[in-house]
N, C-alpha and C positions, 0 to 999 in steps of 0.2 A: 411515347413516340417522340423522338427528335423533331426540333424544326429551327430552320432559320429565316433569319431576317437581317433582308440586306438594305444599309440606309448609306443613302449621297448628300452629302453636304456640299452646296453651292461651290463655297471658298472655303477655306484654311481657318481664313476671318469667324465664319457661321460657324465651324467645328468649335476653335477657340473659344468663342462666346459659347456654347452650349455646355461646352465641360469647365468654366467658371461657374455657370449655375447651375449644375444640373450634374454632370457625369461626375464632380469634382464630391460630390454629397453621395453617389454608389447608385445614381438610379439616373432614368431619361425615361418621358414621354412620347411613344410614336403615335402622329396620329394616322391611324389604320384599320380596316374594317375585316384585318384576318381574323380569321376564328380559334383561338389558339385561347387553351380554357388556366384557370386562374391556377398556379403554383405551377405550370407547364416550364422545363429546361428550354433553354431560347438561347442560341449563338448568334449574334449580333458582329453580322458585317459590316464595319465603317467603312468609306470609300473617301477621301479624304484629298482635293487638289492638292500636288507639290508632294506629298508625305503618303501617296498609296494606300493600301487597306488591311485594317490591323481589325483582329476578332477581340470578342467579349463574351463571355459566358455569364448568364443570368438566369434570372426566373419572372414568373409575371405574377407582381406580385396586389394588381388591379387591374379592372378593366371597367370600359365608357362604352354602351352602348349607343347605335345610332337614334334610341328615342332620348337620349337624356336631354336636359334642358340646361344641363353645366356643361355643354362643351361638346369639342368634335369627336367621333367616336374614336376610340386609342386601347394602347397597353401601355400601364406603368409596369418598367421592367427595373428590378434590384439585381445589380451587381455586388459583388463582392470583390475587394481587393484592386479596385479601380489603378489607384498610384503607380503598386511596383508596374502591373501593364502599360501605363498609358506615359509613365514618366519622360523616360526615350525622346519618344515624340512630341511631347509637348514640351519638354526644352529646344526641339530641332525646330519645331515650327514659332517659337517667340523669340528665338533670335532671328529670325528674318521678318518676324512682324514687321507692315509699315503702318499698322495702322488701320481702320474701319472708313469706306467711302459711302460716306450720305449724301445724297443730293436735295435738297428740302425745295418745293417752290410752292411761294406765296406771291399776290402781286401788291399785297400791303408789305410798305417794306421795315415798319415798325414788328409787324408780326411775324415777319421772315427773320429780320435781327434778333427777337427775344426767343421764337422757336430754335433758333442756331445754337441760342448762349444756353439756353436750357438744355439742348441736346448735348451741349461740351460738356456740362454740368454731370450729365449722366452717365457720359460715353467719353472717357477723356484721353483717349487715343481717336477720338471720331477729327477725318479731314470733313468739315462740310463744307460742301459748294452749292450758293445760292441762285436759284432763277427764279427771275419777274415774271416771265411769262410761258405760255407753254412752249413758244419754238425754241427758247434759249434751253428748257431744260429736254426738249427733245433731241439737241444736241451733243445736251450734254451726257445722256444715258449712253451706257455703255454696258460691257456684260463685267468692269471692273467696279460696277458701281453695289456696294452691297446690301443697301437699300436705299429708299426711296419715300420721300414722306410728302404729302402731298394734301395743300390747303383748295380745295374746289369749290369753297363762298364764294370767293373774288372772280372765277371765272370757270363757271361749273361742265362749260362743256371742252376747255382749254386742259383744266383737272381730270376731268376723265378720261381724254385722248393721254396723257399723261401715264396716266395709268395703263392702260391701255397696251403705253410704248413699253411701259416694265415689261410686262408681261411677253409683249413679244423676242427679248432677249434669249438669247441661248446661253445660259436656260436664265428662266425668270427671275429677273429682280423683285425680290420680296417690298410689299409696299404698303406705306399707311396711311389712309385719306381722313382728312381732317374736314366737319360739317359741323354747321349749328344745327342743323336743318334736316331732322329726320328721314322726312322726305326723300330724302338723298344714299340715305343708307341703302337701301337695294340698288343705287343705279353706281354705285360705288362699288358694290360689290360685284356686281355683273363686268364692272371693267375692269376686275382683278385684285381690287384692294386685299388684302390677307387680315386687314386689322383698320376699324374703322374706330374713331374717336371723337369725343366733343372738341368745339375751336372758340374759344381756344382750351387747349389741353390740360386739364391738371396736369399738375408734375406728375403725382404718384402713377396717377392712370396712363400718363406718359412713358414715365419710366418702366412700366411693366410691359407694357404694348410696344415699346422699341428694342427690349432684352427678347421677348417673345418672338417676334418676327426676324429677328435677326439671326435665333440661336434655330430655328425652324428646319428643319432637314428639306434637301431637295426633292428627295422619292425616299420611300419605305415601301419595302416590298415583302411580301412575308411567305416562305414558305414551310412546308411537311421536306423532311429530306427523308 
């Protein structure tokens, strides 16, 4: 039985980032709770701002159920022959690259400094723009902003309205809140956070949780055709 599934990617930005780690290796992670069973044929709709929507033929070649305890429930889908299809396009969409927009707010502004330099470290096309406090980066959200990283120590209910404002975007800016304080991890996550980390952040656990949230599809919808 044929089926497809069809995925939207935020920005051009989030496609990008996903097929550097991921489509670029012949496989993607959706996470989705269709029922579609292990070695099943899968056409893969990308929907893609600026560049339109280009298919993929694959298989599933795992699956994550909703009781695991590693993670949201998904399909790992293997493509084959990724390149010759996707080449095209991904020269048309890196030459117009301008680059990935983070917005980081911290109201220490040592830890907004080194969180920034870390973040260029990782992300070295990232523009980052810094806010001290939440109205500054309430104005600074916008739906060109492609994520959002967000320190809620220094002003935990400031960070969460913050969060909050991601999520109200059309469509949501992907976001990741930053806590010493356990405690905080479900009230960060109810305000939308996508990806919650220690503060201050390891690199490595950094660097995985901002390629992760970034490279994240907007919807995944899976159907029987």
């Amino acid at each position: 039985m044929p089926y497809a599934v069809q995925v939207e990617f935020r920005t051009a930005s989030s496609f990008l980032v996903a097929y550097s780690v991921n489509l670029s290796r012949g496989g993607l992670f959706l996470e989705t709770d269709a029922d579609i069973p292990m070695g099943a044929p899968v056409t893969i709709d990308f929907g893609i701002p600026n560049a339109g929507q280009i298919s993929l033929n694959g298989t599933v070649s795992w699956r994550r159920g909703m009781e695991s305890p590693d993670g949201p429930p998904g399909l790992g889908i293997e493509f084959v022959d990724v390149a010759p299809q996707l080449g095209a396009l991904i020269d048309r969409l890196v030459s117009a690259f301008h680059g990935v927009q983070i917005l980081v707010l911290s109201g220490d502004r040592q830890d907004r400094t080194t969180l920034a330099r870390s973040i260029k470290s990782i992300i070295s096309t990232a523009e980052v723009m810094q806010a001290a406090d939440a109205n500054v980066a309430t104005t600074l959200m916008s739906s060109e902003i492609d994520l959002a990283v967000v320190d809620i120590d220094f002003d935990v209910e400031g960070g969460l309205a913050t969060l909050r404002t991601a999520k109200s975007q059309t469509p949501p800016v992907p976001a990741v809140a930053l806590t010493a304080n356990p405690k905080l991890y479900e009230y960060a996550r109810a305000a939308g956070a996508d990806e919650i980390i220690a503060n201050p952040p390891p690199f490595a656990e950094l660097q995985v949780v901002l390629v992760r949230a970034l490279s994240k599809p907007a919807l995944v919808r899976g159907s029987i055709s």
